[in-house]
C-alpha positions in Angstrom: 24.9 -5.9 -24.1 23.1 -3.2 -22.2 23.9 -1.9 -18.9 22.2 -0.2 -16.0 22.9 2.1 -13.2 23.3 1.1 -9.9 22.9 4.7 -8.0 19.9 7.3 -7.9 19.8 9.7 -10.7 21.7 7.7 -13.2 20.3 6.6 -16.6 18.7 3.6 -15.8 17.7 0.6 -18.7 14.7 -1.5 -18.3 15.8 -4.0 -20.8 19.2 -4.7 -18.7 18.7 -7.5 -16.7 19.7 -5.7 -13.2 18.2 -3.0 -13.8 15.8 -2.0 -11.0 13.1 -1.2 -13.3 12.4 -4.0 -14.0 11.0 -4.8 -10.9 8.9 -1.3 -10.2 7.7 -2.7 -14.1 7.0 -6.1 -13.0 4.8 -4.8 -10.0 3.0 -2.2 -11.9 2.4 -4.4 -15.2 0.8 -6.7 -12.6 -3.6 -7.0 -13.7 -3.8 -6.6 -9.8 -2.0 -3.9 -9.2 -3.2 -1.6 -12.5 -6.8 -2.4 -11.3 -5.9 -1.6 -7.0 -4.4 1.4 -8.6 -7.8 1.9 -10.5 -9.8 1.3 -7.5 -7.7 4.1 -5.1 -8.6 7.0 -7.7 -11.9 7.1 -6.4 -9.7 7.7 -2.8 -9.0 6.2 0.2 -10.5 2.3 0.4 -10.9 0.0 2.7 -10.2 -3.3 2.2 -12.9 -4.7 1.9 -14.2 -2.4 -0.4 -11.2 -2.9 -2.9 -11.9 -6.7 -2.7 -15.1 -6.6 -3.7 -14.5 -4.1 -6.7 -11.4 -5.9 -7.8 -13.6 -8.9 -8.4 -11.8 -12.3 -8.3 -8.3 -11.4 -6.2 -8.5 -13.6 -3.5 -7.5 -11.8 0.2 -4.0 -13.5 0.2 -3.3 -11.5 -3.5 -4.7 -8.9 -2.7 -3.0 -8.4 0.7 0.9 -9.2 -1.1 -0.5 -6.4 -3.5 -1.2 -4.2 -1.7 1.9 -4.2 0.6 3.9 -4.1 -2.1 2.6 -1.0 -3.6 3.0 0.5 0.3 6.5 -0.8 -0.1 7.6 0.9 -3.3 5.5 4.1 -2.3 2.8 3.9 -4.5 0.2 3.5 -1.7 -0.1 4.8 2.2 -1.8 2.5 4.4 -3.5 4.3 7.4 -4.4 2.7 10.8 -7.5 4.2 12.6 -7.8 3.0 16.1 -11.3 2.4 16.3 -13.8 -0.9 17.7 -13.0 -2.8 14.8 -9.6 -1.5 13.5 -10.2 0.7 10.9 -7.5 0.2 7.9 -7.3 2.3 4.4 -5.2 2.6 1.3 -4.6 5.3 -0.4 -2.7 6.7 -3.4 0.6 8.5 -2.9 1.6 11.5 -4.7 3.7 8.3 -6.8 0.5 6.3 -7.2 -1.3 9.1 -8.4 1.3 10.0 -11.0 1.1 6.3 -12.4 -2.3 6.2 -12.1 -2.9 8.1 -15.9 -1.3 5.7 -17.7 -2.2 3.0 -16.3 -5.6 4.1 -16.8 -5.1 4.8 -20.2 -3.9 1.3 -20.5 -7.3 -0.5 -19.2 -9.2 1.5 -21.1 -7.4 0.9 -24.3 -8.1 -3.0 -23.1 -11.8 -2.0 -22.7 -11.9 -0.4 -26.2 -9.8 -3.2 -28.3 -10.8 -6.5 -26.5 -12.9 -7.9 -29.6 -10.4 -7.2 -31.9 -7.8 -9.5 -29.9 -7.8 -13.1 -30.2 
């Protein structure tokens, strides 16, 4: 039976069932959250602008998504006051870090797609 950590800087177990990984893994692993990810390393997006490249995520999705990210620091939401509110995302210093292999990951997709059933 494997066993995890429960304070910062201990080794940690993604296949034990309390690990904490397993829900920063559960986020990330998410198609919606790889491809916001995606979107971001271009920088800062509006909302609107992520919703129309992450074609198919309705606003209710992509809104849960997106605060989640914010919430586990993978994404800074910033508030311009301006005649209509002005609202971006951006990549932390975290998101960017993850943002490699999750990239690698799509594009391995991209690359392999006819050879899965």
């Amino acid at each position: 039976m494997t066993t995890c950590a429960s304070e910062r800087h201990d080794h940690h177990d993604v296949y034990a069932a309390q690990c904490p990984c397993r829900e920063v893994l559960d986020l990330l692993a998410n198609k919606w959250s790889a491809l916001a990810i995606g979107a971001m390393e271009e920088g800062p997006q509006r909302f609107g602008a992520l919703q129309r490249r992450l074609e198919g995520v309705s606003p209710k999705v992509l809104t849960s998504t997106l605060r989640r990210l914010e919430e586990k620091g993978f994404v800074d939401r910033t508030i311009y006051p301006a005649v209509p509110l002005h609202v971006e995302y951006a990549l932390t210093d975290l998101g960017r870090g993850v943002a490699q292999p999750l990239g690698q990951l799509r594009l391995w997709v991209e690359e392999h797609i006819d050879e899965i059933d």
